[in-house]
C-alpha positions as a Python dict, from the first residue, in 0.01 Angstrom:
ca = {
    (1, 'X'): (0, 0, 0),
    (2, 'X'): (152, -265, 242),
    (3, 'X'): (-77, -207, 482),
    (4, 'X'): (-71, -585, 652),
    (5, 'X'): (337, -485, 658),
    (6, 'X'): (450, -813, 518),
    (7, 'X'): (741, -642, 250),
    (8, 'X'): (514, -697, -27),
    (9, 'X'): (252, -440, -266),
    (10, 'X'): (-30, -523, -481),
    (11, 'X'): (121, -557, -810),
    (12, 'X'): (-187, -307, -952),
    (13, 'X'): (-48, -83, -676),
    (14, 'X'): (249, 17, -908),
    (15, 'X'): (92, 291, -1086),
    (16, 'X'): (-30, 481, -743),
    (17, 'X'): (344, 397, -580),
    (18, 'X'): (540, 564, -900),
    (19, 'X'): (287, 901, -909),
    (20, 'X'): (326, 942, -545),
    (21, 'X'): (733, 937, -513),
    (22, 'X'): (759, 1145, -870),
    (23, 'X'): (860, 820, -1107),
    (24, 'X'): (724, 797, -1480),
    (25, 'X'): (650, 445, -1641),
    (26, 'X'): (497, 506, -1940),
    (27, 'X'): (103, 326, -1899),
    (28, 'X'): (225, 111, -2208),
    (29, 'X'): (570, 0, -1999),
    (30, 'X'): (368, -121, -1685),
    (31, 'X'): (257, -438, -1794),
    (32, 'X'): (631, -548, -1872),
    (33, 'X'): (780, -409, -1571),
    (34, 'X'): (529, -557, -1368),
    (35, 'X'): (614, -902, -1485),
    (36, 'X'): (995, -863, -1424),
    (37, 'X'): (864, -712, -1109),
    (38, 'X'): (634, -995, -1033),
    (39, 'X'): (795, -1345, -1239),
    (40, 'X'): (534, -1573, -1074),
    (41, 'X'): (250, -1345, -1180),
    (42, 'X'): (106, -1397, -806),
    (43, 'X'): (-8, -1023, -813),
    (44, 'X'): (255, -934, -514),
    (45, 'X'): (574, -750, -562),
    (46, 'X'): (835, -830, -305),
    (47, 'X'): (980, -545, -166),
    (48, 'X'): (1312, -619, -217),
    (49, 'X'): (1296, -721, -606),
    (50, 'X'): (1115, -308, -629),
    (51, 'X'): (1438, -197, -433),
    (52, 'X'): (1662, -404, -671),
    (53, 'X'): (1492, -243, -974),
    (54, 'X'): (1495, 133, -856),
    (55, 'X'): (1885, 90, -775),
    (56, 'X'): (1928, -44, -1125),
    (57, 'X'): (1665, 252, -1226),
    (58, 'X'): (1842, 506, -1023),
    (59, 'X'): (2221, 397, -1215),
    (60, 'X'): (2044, 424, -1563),
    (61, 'X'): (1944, 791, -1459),
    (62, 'X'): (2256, 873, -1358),
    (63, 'X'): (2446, 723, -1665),
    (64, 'X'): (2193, 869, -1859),
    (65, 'X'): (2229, 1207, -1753),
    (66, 'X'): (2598, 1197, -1717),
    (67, 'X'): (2580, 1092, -2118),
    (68, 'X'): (2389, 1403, -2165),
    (69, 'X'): (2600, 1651, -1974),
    (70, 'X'): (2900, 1495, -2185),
    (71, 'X'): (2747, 1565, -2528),
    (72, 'X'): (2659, 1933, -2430),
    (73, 'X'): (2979, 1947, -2352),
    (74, 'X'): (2970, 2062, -2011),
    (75, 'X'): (3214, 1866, -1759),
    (76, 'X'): (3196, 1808, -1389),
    (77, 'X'): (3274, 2186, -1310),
    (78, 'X'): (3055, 2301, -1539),
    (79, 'X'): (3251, 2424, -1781),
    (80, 'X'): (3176, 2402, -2149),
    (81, 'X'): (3415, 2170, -2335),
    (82, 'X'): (3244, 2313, -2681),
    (83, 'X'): (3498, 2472, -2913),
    (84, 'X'): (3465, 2841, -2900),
    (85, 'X'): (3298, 2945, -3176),
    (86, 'X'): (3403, 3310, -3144),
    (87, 'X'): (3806, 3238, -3211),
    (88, 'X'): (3701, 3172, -3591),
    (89, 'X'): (3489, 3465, -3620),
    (90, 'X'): (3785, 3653, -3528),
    (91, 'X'): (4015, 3474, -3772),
    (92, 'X'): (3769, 3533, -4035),
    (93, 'X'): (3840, 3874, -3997),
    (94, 'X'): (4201, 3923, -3965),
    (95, 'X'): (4190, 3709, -4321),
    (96, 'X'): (3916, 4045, -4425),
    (97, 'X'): (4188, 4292, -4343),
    (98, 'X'): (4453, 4123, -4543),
    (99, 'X'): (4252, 4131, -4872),
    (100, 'X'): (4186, 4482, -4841),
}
């Protein structure tokens, strides 16, 4: 990719650089993120605005999957926050027995 080792890729070198480290950008994304990417539309992306986005990439994910673990319910131990859905099974019992 930066083969001449001057801190900067091919801007059609994006796809190729995401499959090969494991990131998805949706084919219909690319063209966006290239131009935040690459403002001047020179065809180079700088290295250091493709580390500034996969920081800002990296906190989304993070935030993102810290959203999800809180609406499962599950905190940082791993321990489910849920209401126990057994305790009113158990009332609904006890209220059986009493109308007998």
């Amino acid at each position: 990719m930066d083969v001449r080792k001057r801190n900067k890729i091919d801007s059609t070198d994006l796809p190729k650089l995401f499959s090969e480290i494991g990131v998805y950008v949706a084919d219909e994304d690319l063209p966006d993120l290239q131009q935040t990417l690459d403002p001047t539309d020179s065809g180079e992306i700088e290295f250091y605005a493709l580390l500034k986005w996969f920081k800002q990439f990296r906190e989304a994910a993070k935030i993102a999957e810290a959203r999800n673990k809180k609406a499962e319910g599950v905190d940082k131990g791993g321990n489910n926050n849920q209401a126990n859905d057994d305790s009113d099974e158990e009332d609904d019992d006890d209220d059986d027995k009493k109308e007998k």
